[in-house]
C-alpha positions in Angstrom: -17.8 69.9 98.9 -20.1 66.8 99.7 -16.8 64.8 101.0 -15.8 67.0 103.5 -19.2 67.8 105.4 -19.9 66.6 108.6 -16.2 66.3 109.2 -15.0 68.9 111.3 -14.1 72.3 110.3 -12.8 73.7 107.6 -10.4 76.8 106.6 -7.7 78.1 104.2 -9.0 76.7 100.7 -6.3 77.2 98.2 -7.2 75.9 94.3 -4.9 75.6 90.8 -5.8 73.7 87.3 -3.4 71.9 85.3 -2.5 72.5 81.7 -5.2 69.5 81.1 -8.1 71.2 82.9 -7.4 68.8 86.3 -8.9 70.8 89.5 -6.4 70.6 91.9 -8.5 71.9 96.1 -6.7 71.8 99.2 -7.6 72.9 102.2 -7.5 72.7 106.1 -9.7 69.8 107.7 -8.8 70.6 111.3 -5.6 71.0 112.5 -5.3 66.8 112.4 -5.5 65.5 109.4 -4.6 69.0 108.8 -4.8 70.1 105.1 -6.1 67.4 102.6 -6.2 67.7 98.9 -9.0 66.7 96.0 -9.0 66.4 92.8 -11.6 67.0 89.8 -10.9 65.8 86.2 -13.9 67.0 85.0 -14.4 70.4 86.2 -15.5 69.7 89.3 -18.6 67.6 88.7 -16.9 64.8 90.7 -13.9 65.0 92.7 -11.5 62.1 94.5 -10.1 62.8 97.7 -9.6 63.3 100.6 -5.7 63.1 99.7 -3.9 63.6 103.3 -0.2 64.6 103.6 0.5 64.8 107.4 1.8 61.4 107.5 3.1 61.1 111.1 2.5 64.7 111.9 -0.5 65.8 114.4 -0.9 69.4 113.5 -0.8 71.3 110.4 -2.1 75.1 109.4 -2.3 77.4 106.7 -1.6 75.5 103.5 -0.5 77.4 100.1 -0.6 74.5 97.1 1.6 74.4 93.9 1.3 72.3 91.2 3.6 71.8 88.1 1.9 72.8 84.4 1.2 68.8 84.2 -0.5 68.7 87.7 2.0 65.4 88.4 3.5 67.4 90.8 2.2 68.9 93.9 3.6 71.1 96.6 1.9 71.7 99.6 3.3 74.5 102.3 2.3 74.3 105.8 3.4 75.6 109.5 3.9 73.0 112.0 4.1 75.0 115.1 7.7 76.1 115.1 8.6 74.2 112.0 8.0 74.8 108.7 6.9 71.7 105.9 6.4 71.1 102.4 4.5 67.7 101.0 5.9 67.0 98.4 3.7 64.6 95.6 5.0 63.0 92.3 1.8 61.2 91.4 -0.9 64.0 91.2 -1.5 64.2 94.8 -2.2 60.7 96.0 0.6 60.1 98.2 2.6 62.9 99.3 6.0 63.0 101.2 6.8 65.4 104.1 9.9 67.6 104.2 10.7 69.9 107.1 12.2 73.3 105.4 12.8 75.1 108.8 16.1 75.7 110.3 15.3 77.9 112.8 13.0 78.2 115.8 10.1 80.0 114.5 6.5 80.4 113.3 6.7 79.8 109.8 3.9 81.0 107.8 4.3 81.0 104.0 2.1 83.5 102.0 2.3 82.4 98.0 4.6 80.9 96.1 5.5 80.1 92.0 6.7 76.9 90.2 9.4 78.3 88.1 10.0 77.1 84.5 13.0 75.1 85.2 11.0 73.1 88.0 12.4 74.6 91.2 9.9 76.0 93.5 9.2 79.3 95.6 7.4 79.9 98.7 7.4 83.6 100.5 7.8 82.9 104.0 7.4 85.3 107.3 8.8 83.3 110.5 7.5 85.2 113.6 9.0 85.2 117.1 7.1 85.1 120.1 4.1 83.4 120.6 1.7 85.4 122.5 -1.4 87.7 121.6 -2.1 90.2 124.5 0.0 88.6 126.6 -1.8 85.0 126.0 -0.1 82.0 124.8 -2.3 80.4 122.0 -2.4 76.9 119.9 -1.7 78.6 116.8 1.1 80.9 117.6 -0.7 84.2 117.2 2.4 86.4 117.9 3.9 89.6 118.9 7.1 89.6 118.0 9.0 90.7 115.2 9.1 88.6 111.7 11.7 87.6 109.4 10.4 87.1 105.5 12.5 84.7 104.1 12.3 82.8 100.4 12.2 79.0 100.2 13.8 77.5 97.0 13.2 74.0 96.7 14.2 71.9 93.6 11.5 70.0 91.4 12.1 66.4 93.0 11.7 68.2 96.6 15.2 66.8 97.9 16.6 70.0 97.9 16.1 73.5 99.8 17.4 76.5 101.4 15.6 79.2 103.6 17.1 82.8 101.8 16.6 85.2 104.6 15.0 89.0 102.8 14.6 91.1 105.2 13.1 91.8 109.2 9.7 93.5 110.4 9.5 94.7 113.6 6.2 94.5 116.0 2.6 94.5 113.9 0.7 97.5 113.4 -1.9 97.4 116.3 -5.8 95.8 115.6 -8.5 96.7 117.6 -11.2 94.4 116.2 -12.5 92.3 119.0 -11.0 88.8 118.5 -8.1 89.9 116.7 -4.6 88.7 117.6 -1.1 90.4 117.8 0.2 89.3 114.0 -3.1 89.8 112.3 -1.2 93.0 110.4 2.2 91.2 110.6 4.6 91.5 107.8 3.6 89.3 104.6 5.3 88.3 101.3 4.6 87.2 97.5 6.7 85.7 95.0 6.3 84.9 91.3 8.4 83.7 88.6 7.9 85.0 84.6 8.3 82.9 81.7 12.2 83.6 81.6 12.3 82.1 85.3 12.9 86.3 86.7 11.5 86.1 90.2 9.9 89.4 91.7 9.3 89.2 95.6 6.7 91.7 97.0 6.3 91.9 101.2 5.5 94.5 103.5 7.8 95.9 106.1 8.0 98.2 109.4 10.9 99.3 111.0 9.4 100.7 114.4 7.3 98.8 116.8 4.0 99.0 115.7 4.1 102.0 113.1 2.8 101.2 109.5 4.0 98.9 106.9 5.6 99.9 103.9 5.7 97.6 100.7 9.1 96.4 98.7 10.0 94.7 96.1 13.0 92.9 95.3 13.9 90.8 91.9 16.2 87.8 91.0 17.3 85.4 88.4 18.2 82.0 90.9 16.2 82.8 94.2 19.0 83.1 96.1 20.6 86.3 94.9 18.5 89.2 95.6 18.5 93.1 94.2 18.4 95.6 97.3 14.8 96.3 98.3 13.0 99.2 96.6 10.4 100.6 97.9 6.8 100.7 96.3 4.0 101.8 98.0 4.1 104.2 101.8 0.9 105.5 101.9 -1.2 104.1 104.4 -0.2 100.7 105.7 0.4 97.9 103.3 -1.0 94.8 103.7 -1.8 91.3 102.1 0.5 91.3 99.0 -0.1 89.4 96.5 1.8 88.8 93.1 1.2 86.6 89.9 3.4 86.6 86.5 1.3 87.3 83.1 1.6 84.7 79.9 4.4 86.7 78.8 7.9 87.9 80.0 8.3 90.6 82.0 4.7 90.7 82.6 3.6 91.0 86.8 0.4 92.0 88.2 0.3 93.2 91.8 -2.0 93.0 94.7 -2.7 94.7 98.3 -4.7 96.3 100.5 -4.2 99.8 102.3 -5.7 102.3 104.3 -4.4 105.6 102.6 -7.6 107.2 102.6 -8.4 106.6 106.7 -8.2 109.3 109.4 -5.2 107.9 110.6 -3.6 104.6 109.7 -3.2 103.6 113.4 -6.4 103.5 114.3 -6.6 100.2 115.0 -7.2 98.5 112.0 -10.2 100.3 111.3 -11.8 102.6 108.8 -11.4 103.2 104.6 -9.5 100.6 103.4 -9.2 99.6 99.6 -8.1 97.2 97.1 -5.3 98.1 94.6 -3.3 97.0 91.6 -0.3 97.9 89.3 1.6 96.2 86.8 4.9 95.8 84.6 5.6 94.5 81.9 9.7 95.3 82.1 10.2 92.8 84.9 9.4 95.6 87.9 11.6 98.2 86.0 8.7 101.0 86.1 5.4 100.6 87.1 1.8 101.7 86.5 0.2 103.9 88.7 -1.8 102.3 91.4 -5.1 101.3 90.5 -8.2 101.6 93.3 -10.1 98.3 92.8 -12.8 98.5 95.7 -14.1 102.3 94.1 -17.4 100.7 94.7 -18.7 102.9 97.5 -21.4 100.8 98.2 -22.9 97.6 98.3 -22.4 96.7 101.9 -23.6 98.4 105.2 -19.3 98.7 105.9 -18.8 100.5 102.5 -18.1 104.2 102.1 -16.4 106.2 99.6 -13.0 106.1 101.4 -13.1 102.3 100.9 -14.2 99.5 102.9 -14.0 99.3 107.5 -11.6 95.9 107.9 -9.7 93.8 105.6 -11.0 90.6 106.6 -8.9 87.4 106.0 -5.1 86.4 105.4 -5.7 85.1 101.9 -5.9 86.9 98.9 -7.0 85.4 95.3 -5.0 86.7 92.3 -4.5 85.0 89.2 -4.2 85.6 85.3 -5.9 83.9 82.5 -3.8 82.9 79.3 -5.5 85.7 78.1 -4.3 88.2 80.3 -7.0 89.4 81.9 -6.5 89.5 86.0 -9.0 87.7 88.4 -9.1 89.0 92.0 -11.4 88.2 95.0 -10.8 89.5 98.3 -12.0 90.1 102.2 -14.1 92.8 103.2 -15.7 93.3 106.8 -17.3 95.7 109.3 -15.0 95.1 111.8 -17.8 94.0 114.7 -15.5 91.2 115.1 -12.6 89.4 113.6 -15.0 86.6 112.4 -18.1 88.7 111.8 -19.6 90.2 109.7 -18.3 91.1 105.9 -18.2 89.3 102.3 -15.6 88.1 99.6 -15.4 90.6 96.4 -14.4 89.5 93.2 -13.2 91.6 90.0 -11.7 90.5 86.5 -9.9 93.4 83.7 -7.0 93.5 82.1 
């Protein structure tokens, strides 16, 4: 994007359209202004923007953007150190008001969320403990320490919210990449809502120090009242979660990566992991069986038939068209290095 060259870094792009076709882009532009939003009304040949939303804040990381169906209203999740924040905009992301959603001491990441049909919104949220990564503190609060996935509900006008504690992870699986920090495989979480407002949360969970994640799934009708976790997937170590809601009722597609297929799932990180999927369309009562989306064996120097050497990156695209087919895009690397060398995937079906 033309306007934001030349201006510092940037990271974290996150993207949604309006029911009018309106191109909603936010991203990180340095840690101060911190995320900044623009906007495309015709299909991105131009865009306005930079929109920025710290107001009086220094520091902001790892935005995840809502918008209502109209685009009129914009929600913008972001970690603020040991704080958590939500901008909040009413008039299509020109000004935006901040709203601290934190009420405890942590490092508050948030990992998806859904606008819900009756206007409230969602955000799956991991606050991690600790702030070190091999015994290192660090700026960004690359931690060791346990996390606790919580879900924020926060009503349409954003005056409203409350922090609905899920569950606990202990310590991250172990990554041996050079570069890579403690809470690169820490415990993550996805929400979305259906067209009847019938929330399913999806998040991935240890219990021991270190040992591989599991992945749950929990359902509810208000966001604040939770069904008792049920498990999903155990094979290999579950990562990356990521859940959308189909045009109809009942209807969830699901997301993740995992390293079933490697020699052994502590290996640091490294070696065969893949892409799946599954979906229900009895809101989570059964499921498909899980589909291998990365059964391309090659294609990439870091591509074998067990799957692909690193997962690389903490965001992971899934959406679904009004027709119902699925659109993913994902991370894929050779695990030289955290920030070298790999490639972004993409695959569309029904």
């Amino acid at each position: 994007m033309s306007l934001a060259r030349g201006r510092g870094w940037q990271f974290d792009p996150q993207i949604q359209v309006a029911a009018d076709g309106t191109v909603y882009v936010v991203f990180l532009q340095t840690f101060d202004p911190g995320s900044v939003l623009f906007r495309s009304t015709d299909h991105g040949a131009t865009w306005s923007g930079p929109f920025t939303m710290n107001g009086a804040l220094s520091y902001n990381d790892k935005p995840i953007l809502l918008i209502s169906p109209s685009g009129q209203d914009v929600y913008v999740a972001f970690n603020v150190k040991l704080a958590s924040y939500v901008a909040v905009s009413h008039d299509a992301g020109r000004t935006f008001a901040q709203v601290q959603t934190s009420n405890e001491s942590l490092w508050w990441y948030s990992y998806g969320g859904t606008y819900a049909p009756d206007g409230n919104v969602y955000f799956a949220q991991a606050g991690e403990a600790g702030a070190k990564t091999n015994g290192k503190r660090t700026n960004q609060g690359h931690t060791d320490g346990i996390q606790k996935i919580f879900v924020l509900k926060m009503n349409h006008e954003g005056t409203a919210w409350e922090n609905v504690y899920i569950d606990t992870s202990m310590v991250s699986t172990p990554c041996a990449v050079p570069g890579c920090y403690g809470d690169y495989f820490a415990a993550q979480a996805a929400i979305a809502a259906d067209a009847d407002g019938k929330l399913i949360l999806a998040y991935t969970r240890n219990d021991v120090n270190g040992t591989a994640h599991k992945m749950y799934l929990r359902t509810s009708s208000d966001g604040v009242a939770w069904s008792s976790a049920a498990l999903f997937n155990d094979q290999g170590d579950s990562n990356f979660p990521a859940i959308v809601a189909g045009p109809t009722a009942g209807d969830f597609r699901l997301a993740w990566q995992d390293n079933r297929h490697a020699v052994c799932w502590d290996c640091g990180g490294l070696g065969s992991w893949n892409t799946w999927y599954a979906r229900t369309t009895n809101g989570g009562g059964t499921w498909t069986a899980s589909v291998r989306l990365s059964s391309l064996g090659s294609g990439a120097p870091y591509k074998t038939p067990q799957g692909y050497a690193f997962p690389d990156g903490d965001y992971f695209g899934l959406a679904v068209d009004s027709s119902g087919t699925n659109h993913l895009i994902w991370g894929e690397a050779d695990g030289s290095s955290l920030y070298c060398c790999g490639g972004a995937w993409y695959t569309r079906g029904a």
